[in-house]
C-alpha positions in Angstrom: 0.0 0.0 0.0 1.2 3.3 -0.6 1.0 6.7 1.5 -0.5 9.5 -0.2 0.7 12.9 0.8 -0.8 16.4 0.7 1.5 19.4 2.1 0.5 23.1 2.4 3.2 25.6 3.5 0.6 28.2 5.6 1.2 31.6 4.2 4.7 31.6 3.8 5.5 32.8 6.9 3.5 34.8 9.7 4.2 38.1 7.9 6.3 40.0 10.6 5.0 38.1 13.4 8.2 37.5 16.1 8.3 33.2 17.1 8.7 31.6 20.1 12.0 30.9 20.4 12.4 26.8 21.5 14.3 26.6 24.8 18.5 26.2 23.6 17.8 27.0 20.0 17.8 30.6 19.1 16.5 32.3 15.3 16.7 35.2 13.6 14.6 35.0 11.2 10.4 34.8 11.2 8.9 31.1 12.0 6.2 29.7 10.0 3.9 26.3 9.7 3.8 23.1 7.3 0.6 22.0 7.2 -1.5 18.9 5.6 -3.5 15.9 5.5 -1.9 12.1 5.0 -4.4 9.3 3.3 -4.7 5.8 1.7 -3.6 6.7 -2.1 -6.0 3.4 -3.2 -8.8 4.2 -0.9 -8.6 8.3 0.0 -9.3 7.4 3.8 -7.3 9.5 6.0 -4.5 7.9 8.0 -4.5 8.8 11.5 -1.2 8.4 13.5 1.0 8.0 10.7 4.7 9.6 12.0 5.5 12.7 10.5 8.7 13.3 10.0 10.6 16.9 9.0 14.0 17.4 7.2 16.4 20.6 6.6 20.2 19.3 4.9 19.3 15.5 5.6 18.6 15.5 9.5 15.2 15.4 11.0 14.2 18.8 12.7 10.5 17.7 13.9 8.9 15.0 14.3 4.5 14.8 14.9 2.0 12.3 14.0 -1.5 12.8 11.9 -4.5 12.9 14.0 -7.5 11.1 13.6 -8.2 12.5 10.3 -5.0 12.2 9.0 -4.1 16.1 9.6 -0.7 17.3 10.7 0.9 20.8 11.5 4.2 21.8 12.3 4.8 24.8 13.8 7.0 27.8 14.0 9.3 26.7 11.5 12.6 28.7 10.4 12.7 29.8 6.8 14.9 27.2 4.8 14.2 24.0 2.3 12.6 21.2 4.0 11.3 17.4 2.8 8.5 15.7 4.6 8.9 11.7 4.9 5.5 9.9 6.4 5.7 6.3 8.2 2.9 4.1 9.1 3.1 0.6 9.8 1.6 -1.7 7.0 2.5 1.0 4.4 6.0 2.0 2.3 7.1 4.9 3.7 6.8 8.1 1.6 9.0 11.3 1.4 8.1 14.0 -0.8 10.1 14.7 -3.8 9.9 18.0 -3.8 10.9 20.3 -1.4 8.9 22.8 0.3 10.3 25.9 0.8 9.6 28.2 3.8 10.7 32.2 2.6 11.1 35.4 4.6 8.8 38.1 4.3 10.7 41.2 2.2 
């Protein structure tokens, strides 16, 4: 069985909005979210608890899991390339081949 994948990058970023800062990490620039929904590509029902798993330069930088509907978010994000790879037992794992960028606002 195969994952299918749908990724939205909310609204670039939080347009001048300052982030939390996690505890021991520290950013400069403006945070945003990755957003989306993980289903069954034969059937189109939503996977809930399916690991989510988010890369910058090949190492993972968060980690959640879909809810119930198959929804995940990821938040406060610093601007930079990232790749999404989803894992659920009983299906291949799937990492997106493209990247989705999160930008600065100008």
């Amino acid at each position: 069985m195969v994952i299918a994948l749908l990724t939205v990058v909310s609204a670039a970023l939080l347009a001048g909005a300052p982030a939390p800062t996690p505890v021991g990490r520290s950013h400069s620039a403006a945070a945003g979210d990755v957003t989306g929904a993980v289903s069954d590509s034969a059937s189109g029902k939503p996977l809930g608890g399916a690991d989510v798993l988010l890369f910058h330069s090949g190492q993972v930088v968060a980690r959640t899991s879909t809810d119930a509907f198959g929804r995940y978010t990821v938040h406060n994000l610093p601007a930079g390339s990232y790749e999404l790879e989803i894992r659920l037992m009983g299906f291949d794992p799937s990492r997106s081949s493209s990247r989705s960028a999160l930008t600065a606002p100008e």
